[in-house]
N, C-alpha and C positions, 0 to 999 in steps of 0.2 A: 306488449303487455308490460307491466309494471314487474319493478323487482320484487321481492320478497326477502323476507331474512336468510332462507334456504340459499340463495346465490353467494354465501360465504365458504358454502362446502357443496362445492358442484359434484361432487363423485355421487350424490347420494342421491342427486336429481334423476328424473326419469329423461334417458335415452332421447326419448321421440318425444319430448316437449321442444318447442320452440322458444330459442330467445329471443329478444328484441329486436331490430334492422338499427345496424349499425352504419351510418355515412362514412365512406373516407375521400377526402381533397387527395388525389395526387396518386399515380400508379409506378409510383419510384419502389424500389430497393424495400424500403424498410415498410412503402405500403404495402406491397404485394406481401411480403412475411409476416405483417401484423394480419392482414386478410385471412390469409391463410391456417393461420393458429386461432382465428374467432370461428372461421366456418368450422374447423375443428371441434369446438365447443358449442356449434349447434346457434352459432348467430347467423342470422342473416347479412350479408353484408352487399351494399351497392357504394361501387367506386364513382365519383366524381371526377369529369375530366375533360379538357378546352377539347379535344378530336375525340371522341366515344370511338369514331369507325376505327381510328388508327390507334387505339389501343389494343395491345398483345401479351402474353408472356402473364395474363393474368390468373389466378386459382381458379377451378373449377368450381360452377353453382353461384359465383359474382356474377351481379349484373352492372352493367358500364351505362353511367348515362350523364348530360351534362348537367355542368353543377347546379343548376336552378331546378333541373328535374331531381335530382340524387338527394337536396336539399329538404325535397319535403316528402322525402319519405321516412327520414327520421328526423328524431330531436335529439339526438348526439350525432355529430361530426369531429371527425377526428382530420386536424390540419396537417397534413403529410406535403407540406411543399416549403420552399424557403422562406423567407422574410420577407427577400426581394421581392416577390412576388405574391402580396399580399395583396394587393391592391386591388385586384377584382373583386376583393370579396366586401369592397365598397357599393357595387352596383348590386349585391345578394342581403342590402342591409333591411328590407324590408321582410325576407325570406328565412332570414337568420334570426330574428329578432324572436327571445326567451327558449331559445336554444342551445347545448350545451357542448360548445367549441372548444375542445381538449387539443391544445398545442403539442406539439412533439420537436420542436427545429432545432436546434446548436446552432451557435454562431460559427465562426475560423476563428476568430484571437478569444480573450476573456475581456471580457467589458468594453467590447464591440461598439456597443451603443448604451449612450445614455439611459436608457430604460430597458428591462427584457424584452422580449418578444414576445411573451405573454400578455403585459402589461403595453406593448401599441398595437397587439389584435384589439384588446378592450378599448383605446381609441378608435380602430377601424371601424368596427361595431360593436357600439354602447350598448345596444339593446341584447346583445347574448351572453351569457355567462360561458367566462372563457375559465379551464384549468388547464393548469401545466402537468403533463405527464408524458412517460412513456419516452424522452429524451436521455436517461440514463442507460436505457440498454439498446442492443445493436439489432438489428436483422441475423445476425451469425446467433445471439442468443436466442430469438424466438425461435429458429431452425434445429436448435441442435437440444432439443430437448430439456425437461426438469433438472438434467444433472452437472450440466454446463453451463460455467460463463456467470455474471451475477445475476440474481433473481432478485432482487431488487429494486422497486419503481418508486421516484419521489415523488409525492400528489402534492400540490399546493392551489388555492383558489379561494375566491370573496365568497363564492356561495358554497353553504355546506351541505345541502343535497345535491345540486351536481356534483360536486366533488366524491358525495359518497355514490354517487351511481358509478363514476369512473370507478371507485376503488372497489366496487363489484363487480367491473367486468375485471380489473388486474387480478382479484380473489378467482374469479372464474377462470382464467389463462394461467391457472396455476404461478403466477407471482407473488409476491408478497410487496404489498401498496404501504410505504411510509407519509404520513400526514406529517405535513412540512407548514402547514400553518396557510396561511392566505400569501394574497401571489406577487405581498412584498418579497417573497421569500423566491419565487422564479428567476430573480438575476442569478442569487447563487446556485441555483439549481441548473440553472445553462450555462453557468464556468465549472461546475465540478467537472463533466468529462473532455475538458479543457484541459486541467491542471496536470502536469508532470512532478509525481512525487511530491506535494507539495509539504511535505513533514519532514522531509531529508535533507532538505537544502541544508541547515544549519548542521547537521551531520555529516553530510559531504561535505562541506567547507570546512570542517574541524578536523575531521579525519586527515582530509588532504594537507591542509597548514602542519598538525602534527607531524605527517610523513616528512613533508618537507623541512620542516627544522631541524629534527633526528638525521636526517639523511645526510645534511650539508653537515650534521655535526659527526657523524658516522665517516663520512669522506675524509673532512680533514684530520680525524684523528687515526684512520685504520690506514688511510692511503696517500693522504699529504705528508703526513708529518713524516712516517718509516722513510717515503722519497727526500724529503729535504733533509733529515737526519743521517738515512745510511743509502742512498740513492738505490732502494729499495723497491720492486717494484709490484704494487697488491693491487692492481685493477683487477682481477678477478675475482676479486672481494665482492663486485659491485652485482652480480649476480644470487648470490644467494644468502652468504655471510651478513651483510650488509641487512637486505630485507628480513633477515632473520633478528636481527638485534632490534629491529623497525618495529616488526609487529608485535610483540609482548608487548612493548611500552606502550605502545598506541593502545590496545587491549584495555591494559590496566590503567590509562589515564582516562579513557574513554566510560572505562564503567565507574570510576570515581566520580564521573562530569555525571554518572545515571543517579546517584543519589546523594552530591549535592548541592541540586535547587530544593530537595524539599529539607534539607536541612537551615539552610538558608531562608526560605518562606516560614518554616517553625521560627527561626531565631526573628526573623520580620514582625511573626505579630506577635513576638512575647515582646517587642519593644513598642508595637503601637498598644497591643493592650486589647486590641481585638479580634476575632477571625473574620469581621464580615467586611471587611474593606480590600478592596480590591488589588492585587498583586499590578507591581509595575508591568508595561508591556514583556520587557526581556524577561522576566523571571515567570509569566505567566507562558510565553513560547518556551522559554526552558524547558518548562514541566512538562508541557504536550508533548516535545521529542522526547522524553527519558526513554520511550521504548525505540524509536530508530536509533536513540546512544547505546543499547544495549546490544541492538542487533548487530548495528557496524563493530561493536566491539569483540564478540559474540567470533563476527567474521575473519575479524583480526589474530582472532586465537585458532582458528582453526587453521588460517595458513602459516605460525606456526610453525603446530602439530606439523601438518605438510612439510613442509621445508625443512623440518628439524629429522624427522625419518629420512629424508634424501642424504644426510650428511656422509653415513659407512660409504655411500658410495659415490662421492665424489673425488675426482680424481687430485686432488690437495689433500684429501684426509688419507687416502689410501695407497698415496708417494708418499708421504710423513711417516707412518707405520712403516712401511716397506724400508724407506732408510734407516731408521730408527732401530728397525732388528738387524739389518745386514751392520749396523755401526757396532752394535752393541754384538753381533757375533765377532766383529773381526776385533773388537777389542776384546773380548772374553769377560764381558761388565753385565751388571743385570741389574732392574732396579728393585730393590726391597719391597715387598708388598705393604700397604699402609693398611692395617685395619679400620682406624680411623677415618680415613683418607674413606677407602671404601662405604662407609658407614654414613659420611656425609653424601657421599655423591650419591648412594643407592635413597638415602631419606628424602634427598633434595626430588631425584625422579618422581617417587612415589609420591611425595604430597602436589608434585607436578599434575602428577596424573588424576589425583581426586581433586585437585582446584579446576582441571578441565571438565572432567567430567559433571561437579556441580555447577558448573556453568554452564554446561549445553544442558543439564536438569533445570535452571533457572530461565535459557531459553524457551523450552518447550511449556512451560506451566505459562509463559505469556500469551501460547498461540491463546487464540479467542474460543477454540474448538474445548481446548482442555482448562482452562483458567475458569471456563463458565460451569465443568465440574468437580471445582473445589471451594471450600469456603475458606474463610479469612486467615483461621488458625492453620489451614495445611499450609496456603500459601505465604505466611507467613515462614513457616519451618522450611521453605524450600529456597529461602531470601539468602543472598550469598555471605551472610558471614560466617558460616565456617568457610567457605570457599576465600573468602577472605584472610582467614586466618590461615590458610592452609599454602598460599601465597605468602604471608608475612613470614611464615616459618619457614619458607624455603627459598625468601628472600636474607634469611638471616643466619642459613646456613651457608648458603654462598656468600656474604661477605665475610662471613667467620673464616673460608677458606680460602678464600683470598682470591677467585675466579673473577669475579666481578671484577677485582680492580686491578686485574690484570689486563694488559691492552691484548689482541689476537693475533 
């Protein structure tokens, strides 16, 4: 039977109605668990398949039969096999024809082939209306319930009634169907579960160069120089001293890089004069990472925090102490307490401690869960400049006292 508006909100449907008869090509993995979660939802389903007898391992209440029989039992088939292996469904082009052939395949690499897979089913067979779906999520997703894994399917396709029949049965399998446009839009929809991290790259490679600069520059000043100087010997520095000088900077250079490109894109169109022209390539990737700049930086601060609590108790800080008082008993010396001295270091902590903590409150207002419950004016108030300033002031305490520009 036909759909109706009702199939947007299947909870509300009756039990013991029947849905449609769904086709599927292919008794792999992700067919049997897409099978499975439609007969769930009271579809009919009959698999397609080159051996009917020697198919096994399939959901109960499927019926198996070959593809030219499976074919005209309904008018959505869902293509559950490779690419490679598309070929047969040249001799089904008569069978096929004004039919609605919902692809599901990934490639191995990203931009495999010239064209999607979507886009040379639609050469295989012209006469059927092909959409792309259902390639974003896994077998492990439809298995493991509403509450796991993403629920997200990208829909894309020329015709917009088959596209909305698919996106009634993703409404109906409890997903949620994004309309992705026509099925120019299916290459990039067969490289997104391709891509690794594809927003970090520019943040891993900044982060790591930072590390690296600081570090060779950390080396020759904490460990080279003291050996060439008083043939001194501070490799052990390289352990945690070291990466503790590392991360603040990286930290704070990194959430500087977070805001400014849009300082930069401001000053861009007060000199062209307009907003509606397009940002250079770099400066338009800038802005996209500002949030993976914030998170690495975000990252940076917390190991730190980490590293900086291990200090009482490493064994350099806790042989220095220990000589320190046995020196100062056997000489009978003590050092005068500094008020001041105090007053600086206990400030410098403390505004330590509220620059981090507004900072993991500036991380969490980005998550997507909590950013979507606040408006402009919160998130604005939650923007790190006092956390800024709260750095700056306890960057200016420590140089007032001379720590910074002391070597370790």
């Amino acid at each position: 039977m036909e759909k109706t508006s009702t199939d947007a909100f299947p909870s509300t449907m009756n039990s013991s109605e029947k849905q449609e008869t769904v086709c599927i090509f292919g008794t792999g993995d992700f067919g049997r668990s897409l099978a499975l979660k439609m007969l769930q939802c009271d579809y009919s389903i009959v698999f397609g398949s080159r051996n009917p007898q020697k198919s096994s391992l399939l959901p109960n209440g499927a019926e198996v039969l070959s593809y030219s029989e499976a074919a005209q039992k309904s008018d959505i088939i869902i293509i559950a096999v490779h690419r490679e292996h598309y070929e047969f469904l040249k001799e089904l082009t008569e069978v096929l024809k004004g039919k609605i052939l919902v692809d599901i395949s990934n490639n191995l690499k990203i931009n495999q082939y010239p064209e999607s897979n979507a886009e040379y089913l639609v050469q295989l067979v012209p006469g059927a209306h092909v959409v792309k779906a259902f390639n974003t999520i896994s077998a492990w997703a439809l298995q493991s319930g509403a509450l796991d894994a993403n629920r997200q399917v990208f829909v894309c396709g020329n015709d917009s009634k088959a596209k909305q029949r698919v996106m009634d049965i993703v409404r109906t399998l409890g997903l949620t169907p994004l309309d992705q446009g026509s099925l120019m839009a299916a290459k990039e929809i067969e490289n997104y579960p391709l891509q690794l991290f594809p927003m970090w790259k520019f943040p891993f490679y900044l982060s790591a160069i930072l590390c690296v600069f600081f570090f060779f520059y950390c080396v020759i000043r904490d460990i080279i120089y003291p050996y060439v100087n008083g043939k001194k010997d501070s490799t052990f520095r390289l352990a945690i001293s070291i990466p503790n000088r590392i991360f603040p900077i990286a930290a704070l250079t990194l959430l500087a890089l977070v805001y400014l490109p849009g300082v930069t894109a401001a000053i861009l169109q007060l000199y062209r004069g307009t907003k509606y022209r397009r940002f250079p390539d770099w400066l338009d990737h800038w802005l996209l990472c500002r949030k993976q700049l914030g998170l690495a930086a975000l990252g940076f601060a917390f190991l730190h925090v980490l590293y900086t609590l291990v200090i009482p108790i490493r064994y350099y800080v806790r042989w220095t102490l220990k000589n320190r008082t046995i020196t100062q008993a056997t000489a009978k010396t003590e050092d005068p307490f500094s008020t001041s001295t105090a007053w600086l270091n206990d400030s410098y902590i403390a505004l330590g401690i509220l620059g981090f903590f507004l900072f993991v409150l500036l991380g969490i207002t980005s998550l997507p869960s909590v950013s979507n419950m606040v408006n402009w004016r919160e998130f604005r108030f939650v923007q790190p400049t006092p956390w800024c300033m709260a750095e700056r002031d306890s960057s200016v305490l420590r140089v007032s006292d001379g720590t910074f520009l002391q070597p370790t």
